[in-house]
N, C-alpha and C positions, 0 to 999 in steps of 0.2 A: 595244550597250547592256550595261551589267554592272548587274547584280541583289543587293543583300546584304540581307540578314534577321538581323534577332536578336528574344529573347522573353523575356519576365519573366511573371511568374506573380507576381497579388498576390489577397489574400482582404479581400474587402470587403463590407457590406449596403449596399441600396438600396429606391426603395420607389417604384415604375413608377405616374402619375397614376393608373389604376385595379386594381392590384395591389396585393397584400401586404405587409408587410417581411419580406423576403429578402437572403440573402449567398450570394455563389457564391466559388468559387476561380476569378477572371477569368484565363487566358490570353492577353495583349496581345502579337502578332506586328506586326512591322515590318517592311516593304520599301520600300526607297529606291534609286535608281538614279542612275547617271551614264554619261556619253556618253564617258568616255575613261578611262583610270586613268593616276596621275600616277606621278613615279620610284618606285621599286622595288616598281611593279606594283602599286601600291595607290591606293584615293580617299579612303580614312580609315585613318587609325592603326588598329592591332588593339586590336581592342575597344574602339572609339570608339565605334561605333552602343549596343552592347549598354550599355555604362555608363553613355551618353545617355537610352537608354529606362527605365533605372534609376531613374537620376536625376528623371526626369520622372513617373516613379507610384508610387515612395518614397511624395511629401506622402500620396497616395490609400491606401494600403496599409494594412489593418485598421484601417476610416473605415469613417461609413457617410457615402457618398457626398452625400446630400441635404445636409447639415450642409458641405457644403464650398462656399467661393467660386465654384471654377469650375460649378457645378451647380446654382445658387443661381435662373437664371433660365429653364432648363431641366430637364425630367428629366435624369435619369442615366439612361437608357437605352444598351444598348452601342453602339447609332450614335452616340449624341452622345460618349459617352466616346472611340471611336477618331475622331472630330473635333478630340477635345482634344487628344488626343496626339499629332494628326497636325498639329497646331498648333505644340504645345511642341516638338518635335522640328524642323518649319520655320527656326523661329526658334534652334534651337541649333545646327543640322549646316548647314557650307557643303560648298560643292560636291556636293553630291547632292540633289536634288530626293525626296519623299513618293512613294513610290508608291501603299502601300496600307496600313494600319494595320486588323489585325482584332483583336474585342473577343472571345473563345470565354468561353464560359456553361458548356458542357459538350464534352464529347467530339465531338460531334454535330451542333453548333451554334453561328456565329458572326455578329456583324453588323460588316459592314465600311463605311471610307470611303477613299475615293479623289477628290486633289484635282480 
């Protein structure tokens, strides 16, 4: 099994059913994995994941999350956010399957999903 990760850092507010309105600097990490790597030792072009995960929380990025489509019928909570991107990312990357998407709040503290 090989393991790749990549991570973007976006700043966004949000406003939790019974909390505040708040913004954090979210740290979203990626891990995706595949069962074999293809010719010259790779499963993805370089810098395919990272420019992927990019690409994917771009729209999110100084937003306040609530006001956005994908959040429209859920909180934005960071479980549901690393749901979403463990979504968009599904849907853009072959050959590697999701491993695990974490949403970090803080240094300290992360909520993850895993499919």
């Amino acid at each position: 099994m090989y393991v790749f990760r990549a991570e973007e850092e976006i700043c966004s507010s949000h406003q939790e059913a019974e909390g505040p309105f708040h913004g954090h600097n979210f740290r979203i990490v990626a891990l995706v994995e595949a069962d074999e790597l293809g010719a010259g030792g790779r499963v993805l072009d370089r810098g395919a994941l990272r420019s992927t995960l990019k690409d994917v929380v771009e729209p999110i990025d100084h937003r306040h999350l609530n006001d956005l489509a994908p959040f429209q019928d859920r909180p934005p909570t960071p479980a549901v956010m690393a749901e979403w991107v463990g979504g968009q990312l599904a849907a853009r990357l072959a050959g590697v399957r999701i491993r695990r998407i974490e949403v970090w709040t803080s240094p300290t503290a992360y909520a993850g999903w895993e499919p």
